[in-house]
GUDRENTOR-251347 format. One record per residue (C-alpha): residue number from 1; z, x negated, y. Coordinates in pm, 1 decimal, padded with zeros to 6 digits. Layout:
residues N
[NUM, [Z, X, Y]] ...
***
This chain:
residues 269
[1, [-02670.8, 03216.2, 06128.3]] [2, [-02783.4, 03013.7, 05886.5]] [3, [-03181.2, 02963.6, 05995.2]] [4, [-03106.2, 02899.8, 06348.8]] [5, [-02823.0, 02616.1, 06288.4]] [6, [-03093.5, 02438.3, 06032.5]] [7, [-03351.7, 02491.4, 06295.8]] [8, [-03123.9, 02347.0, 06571.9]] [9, [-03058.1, 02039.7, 06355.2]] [10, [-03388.6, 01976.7, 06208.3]] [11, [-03545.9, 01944.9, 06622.6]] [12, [-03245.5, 01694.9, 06659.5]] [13, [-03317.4, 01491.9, 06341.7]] [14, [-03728.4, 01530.6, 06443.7]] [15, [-03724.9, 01189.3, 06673.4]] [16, [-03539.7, 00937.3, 06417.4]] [17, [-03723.0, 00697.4, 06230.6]] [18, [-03398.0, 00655.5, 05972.5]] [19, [-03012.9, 00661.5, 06025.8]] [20, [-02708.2, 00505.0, 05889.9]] [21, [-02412.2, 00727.6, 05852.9]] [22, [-02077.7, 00663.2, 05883.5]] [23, [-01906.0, 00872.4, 05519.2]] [24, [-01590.9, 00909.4, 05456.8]] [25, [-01625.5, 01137.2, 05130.5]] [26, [-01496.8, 01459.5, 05381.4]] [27, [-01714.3, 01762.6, 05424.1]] [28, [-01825.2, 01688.6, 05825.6]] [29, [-02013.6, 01355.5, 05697.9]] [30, [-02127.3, 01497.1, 05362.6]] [31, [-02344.3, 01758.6, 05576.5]] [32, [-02464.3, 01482.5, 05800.3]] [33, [-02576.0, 01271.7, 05538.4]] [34, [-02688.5, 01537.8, 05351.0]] [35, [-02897.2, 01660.5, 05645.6]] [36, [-03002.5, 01342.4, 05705.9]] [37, [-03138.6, 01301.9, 05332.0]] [38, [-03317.7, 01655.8, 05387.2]] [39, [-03508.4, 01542.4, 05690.7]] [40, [-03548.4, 01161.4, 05683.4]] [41, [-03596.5, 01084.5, 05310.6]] [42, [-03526.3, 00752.1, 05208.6]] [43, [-03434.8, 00657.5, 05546.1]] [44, [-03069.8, 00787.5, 05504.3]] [45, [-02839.8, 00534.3, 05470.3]] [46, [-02450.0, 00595.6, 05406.6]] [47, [-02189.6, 00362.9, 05510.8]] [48, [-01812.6, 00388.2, 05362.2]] [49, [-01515.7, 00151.0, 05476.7]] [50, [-01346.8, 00039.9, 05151.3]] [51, [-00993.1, -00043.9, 05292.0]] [52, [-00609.8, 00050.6, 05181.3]] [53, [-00633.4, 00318.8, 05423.0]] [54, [-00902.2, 00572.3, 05209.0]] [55, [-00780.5, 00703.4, 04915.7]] [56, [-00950.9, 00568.8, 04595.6]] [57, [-01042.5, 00971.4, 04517.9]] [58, [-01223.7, 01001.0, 04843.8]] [59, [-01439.4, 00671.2, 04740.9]] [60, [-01491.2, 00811.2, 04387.8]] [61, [-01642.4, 01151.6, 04580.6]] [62, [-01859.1, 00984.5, 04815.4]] [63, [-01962.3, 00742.6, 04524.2]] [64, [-02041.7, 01051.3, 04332.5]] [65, [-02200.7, 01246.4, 04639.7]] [66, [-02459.0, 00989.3, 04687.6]] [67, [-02581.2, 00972.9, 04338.0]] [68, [-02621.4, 01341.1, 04292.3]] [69, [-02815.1, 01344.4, 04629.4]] [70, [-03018.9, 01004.6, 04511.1]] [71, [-02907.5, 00858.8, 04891.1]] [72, [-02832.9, 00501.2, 04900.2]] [73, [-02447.3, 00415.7, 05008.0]] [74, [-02320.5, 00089.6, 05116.4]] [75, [-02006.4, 00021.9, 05083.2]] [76, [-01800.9, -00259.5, 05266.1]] [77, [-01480.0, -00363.8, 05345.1]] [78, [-01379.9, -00341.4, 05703.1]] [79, [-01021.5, -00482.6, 05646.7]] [80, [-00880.1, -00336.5, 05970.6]] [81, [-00505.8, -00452.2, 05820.5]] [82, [-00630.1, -00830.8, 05946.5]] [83, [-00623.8, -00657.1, 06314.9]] [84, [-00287.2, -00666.7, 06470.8]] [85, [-00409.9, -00434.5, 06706.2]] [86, [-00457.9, -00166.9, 06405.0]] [87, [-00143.4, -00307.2, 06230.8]] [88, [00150.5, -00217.5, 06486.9]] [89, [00050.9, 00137.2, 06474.7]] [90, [00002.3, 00247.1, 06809.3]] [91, [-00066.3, 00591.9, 06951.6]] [92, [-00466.2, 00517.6, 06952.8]] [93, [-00456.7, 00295.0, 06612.6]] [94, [-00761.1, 00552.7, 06498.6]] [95, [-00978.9, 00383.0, 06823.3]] [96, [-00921.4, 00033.4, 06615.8]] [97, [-01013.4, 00159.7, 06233.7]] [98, [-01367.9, 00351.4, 06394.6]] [99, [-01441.5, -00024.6, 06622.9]] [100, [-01394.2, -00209.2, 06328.0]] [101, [-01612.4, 00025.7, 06143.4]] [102, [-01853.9, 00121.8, 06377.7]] [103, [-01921.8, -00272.3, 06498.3]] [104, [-01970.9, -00379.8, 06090.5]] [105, [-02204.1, -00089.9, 06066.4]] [106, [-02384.3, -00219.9, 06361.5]] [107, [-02413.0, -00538.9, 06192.5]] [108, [-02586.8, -00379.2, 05881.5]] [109, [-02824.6, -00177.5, 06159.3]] [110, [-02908.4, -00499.2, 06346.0]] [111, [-02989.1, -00706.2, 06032.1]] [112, [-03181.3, -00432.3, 05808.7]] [113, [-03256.8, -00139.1, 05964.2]] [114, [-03319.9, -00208.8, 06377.1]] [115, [-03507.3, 00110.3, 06391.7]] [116, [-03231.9, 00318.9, 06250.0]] [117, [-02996.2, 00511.3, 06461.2]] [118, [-02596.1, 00525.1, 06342.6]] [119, [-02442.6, 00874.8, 06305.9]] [120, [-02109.9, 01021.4, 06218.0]] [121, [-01958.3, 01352.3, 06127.4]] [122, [-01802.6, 01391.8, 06459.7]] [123, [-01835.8, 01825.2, 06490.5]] [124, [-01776.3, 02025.8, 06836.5]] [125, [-01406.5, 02098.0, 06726.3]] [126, [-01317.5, 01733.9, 06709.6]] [127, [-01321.0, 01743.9, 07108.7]] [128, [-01044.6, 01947.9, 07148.6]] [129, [-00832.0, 01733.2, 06962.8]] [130, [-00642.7, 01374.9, 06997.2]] [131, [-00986.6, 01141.3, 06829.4]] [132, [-00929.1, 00780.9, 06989.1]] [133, [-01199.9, 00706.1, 06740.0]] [134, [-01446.8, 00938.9, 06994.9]] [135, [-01411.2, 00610.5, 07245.0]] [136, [-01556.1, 00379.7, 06996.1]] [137, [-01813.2, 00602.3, 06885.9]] [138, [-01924.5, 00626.8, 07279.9]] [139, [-01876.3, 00249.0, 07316.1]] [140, [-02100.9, 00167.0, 06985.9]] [141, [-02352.9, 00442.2, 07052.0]] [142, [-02289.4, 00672.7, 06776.4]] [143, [-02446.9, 01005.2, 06735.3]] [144, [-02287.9, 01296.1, 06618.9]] [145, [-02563.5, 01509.5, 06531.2]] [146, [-02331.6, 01814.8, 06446.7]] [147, [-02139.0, 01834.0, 06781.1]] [148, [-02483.2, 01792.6, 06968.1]] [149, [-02588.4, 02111.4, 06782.3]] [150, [-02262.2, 02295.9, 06850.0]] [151, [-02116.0, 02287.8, 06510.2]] [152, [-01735.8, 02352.7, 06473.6]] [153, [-01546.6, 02332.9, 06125.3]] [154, [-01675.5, 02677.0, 06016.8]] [155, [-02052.0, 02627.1, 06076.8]] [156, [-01992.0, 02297.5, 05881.0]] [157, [-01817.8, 02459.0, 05553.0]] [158, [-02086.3, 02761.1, 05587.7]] [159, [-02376.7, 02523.3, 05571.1]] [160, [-02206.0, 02260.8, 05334.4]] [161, [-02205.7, 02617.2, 05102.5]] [162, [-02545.1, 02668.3, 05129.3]] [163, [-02625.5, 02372.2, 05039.7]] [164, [-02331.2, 02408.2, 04812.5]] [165, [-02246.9, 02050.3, 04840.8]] [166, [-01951.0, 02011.4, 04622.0]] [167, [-01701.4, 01922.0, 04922.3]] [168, [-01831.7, 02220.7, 05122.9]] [169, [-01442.8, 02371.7, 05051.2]] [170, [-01228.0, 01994.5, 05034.5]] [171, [-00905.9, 02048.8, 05207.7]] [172, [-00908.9, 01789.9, 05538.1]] [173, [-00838.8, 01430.8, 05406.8]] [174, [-00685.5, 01232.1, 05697.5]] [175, [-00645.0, 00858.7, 05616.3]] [176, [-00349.2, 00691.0, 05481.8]] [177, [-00263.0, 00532.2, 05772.4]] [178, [-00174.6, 00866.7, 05940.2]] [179, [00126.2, 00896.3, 05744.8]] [180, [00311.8, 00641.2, 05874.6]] [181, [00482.2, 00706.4, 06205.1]] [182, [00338.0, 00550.4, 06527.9]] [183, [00534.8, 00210.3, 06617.9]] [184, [00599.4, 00092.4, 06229.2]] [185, [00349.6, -00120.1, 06115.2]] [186, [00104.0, -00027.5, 05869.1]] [187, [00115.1, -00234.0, 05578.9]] [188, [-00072.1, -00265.9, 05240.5]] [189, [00242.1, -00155.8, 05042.3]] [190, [00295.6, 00148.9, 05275.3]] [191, [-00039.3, 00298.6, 05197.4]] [192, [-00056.5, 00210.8, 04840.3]] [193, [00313.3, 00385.9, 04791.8]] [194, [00205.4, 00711.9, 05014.2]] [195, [-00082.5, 00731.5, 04782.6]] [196, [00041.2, 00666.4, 04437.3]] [197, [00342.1, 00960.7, 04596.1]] [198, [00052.8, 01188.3, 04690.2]] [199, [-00125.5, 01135.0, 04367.6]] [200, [00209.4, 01244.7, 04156.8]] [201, [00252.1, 01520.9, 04410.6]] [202, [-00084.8, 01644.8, 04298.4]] [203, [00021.4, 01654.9, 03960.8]] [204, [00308.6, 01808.8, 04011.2]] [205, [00068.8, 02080.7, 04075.5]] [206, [00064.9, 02055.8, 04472.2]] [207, [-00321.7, 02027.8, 04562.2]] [208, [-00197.4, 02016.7, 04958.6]] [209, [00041.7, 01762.5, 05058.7]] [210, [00111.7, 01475.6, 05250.9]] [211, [00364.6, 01189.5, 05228.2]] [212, [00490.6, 01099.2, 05522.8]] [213, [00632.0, 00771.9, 05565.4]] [214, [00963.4, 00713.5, 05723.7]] [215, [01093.5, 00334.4, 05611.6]] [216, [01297.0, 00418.3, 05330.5]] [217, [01253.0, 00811.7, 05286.0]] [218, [00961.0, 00964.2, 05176.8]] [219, [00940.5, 01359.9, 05368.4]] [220, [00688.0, 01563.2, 05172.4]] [221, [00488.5, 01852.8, 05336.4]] [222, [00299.4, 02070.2, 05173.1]] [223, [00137.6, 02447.9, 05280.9]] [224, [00431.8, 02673.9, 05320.1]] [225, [00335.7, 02887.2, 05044.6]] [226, [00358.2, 02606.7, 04784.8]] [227, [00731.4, 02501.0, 04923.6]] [228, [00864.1, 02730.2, 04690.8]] [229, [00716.5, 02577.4, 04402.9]] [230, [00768.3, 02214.0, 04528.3]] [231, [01190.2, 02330.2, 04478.8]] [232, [01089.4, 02415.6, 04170.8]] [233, [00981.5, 02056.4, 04044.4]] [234, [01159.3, 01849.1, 04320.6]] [235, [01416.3, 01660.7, 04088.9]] [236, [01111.3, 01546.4, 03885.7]] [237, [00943.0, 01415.7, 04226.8]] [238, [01196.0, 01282.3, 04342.0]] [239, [01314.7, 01080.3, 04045.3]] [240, [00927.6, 01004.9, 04097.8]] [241, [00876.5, 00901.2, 04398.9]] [242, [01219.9, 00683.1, 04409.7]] [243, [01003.7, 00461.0, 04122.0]] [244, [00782.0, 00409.7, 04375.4]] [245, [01028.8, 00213.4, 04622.8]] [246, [01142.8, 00548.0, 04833.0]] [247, [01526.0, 00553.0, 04862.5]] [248, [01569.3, 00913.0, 04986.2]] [249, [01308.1, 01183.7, 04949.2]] [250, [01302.8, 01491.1, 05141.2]] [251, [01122.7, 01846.1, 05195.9]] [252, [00950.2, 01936.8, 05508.0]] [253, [01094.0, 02287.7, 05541.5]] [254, [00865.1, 02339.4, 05845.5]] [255, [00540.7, 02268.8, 05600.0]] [256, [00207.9, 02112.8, 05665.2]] [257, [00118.7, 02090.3, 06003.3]] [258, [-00183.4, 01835.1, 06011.9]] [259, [-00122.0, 01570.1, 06310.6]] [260, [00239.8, 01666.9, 06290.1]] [261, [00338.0, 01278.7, 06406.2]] [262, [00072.9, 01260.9, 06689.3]] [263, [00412.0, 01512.9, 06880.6]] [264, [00538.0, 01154.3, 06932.3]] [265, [00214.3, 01074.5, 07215.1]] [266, [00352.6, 01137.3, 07542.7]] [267, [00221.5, 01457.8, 07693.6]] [268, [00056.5, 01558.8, 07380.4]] [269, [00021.0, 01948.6, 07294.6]] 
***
């Protein structure tokens, strides 16, 4: 399997000249800008938002990813929490994050590398899913190198091992913003208090979790294997988490379910 993916990908990289890619610090973009490293050389450039909305870990790993690959990574601040648009939280608030990013990035292509194309880590499973950010990717001409190939989530993890690029296992890292329910505003505060909760979570022992945000009550989920254990040390989190401004904290005795607030959308699932 292996041979004929690399083959399929290195006759779609063949054409560029260079390419700017769109990282987030997840495994789908790691394997693009890997690849692109492989095939291009110097010519791959990565591009990560630096905004409330990514986790400072995920910035540390794609800082770290770069320099063990030697590929240059600019970073910039897209500030999507100045868009009102982005701000009120509506059902497609992940079209406004990826425009914002997407048009800065085109701003970096335009100025210093013309000749460049822009990727992301768009893969063929990403279609069957709710991705407003798809829309801005088609409107800004973004290439997704691994869905053109027909690359789903496994193909990506078994080349990412190969390679063994050291997110090639990372559990899915959805932004901040995604915890917060659609219709309350995202706000500076909101993300930093989801994260700092997320970050205690983790040591708390609970690799897997999200904080969802609901006003004044935090509602933790976590794999339903690891609820057991999150009983186990849930008067320490949630003497924890009520430091962090949360009045009422609460399990989510259904577990993880990743996209669980997108069941708001009308006619979704």
């Amino acid at each position: 399997m292996i041979p004929s993916l690399l083959k399929r990908l290195e006759s779609w990289f063949e054409p560029l000249e260079g390419s700017l890619t769109t990282f987030s610090g997840g495994v789908d973009s790691a394997l693009v800008l890997y690849l692109s490293k492989r095939f291009l050389g110097e010519n791959a450039i990565g591009i990560i938002a630096d905004s409330p909305s990514l986790k400072r870990a995920d910035l540390e790993i794609a800082r770290k990813f770069c320099k063990e690959f030697q590929i240059t990574l600019r970073i910039i601040e897209t500030g999507e929490l100045t868009n009102p648009d982005y701000a009120r939280n509506p059902f497609n608030r992940c079209y406004y994050c990826k425009d914002t990013l997407y048009r800065m990035t085109r701003k970096v292509h335009q100025a210093e590398y013309p000749r460049f194309v822009l990727l992301n880590g768009t893969n063929q499973d990403d279609h069957s899913d709710l991705r407003p950010g798809l829309q801005a990717a088609n409107e800004q001409a973004v290439l997704s190198p691994l869905a053109d190939c027909g690359l789903g989530k496994p193909e990506v993890r078994a080349l990412a091992k190969h390679f063994k690029l050291p997110v090639w296992n990372k559990p899915a890292s959805p932004c901040l913003s995604s915890r917060i329910p659609y219709g309350q505003n995202v706000t500076e505060r909101k993300l930093n208090q989801v994260e700092a909760a997320e970050i205690a979570l983790n040591h708390f022992g609970l690799d897997i979790v999200r904080v969802r945000h609901f006003g004044e009550t935090a509602k933790i989920e976590t794999p339903i294997d690891a609820i057991d254990h999150l009983r186990s040390v849930f008067p320490q989190v949630e003497i924890t988490l009520k430091r962090l401004g949360f009045k009422k904290v609460q399990i989510d005795e259904e577990g993880l379910v990743s996209g669980k607030l997108n069941r708001a959308i009308p006619n979704h699932g």
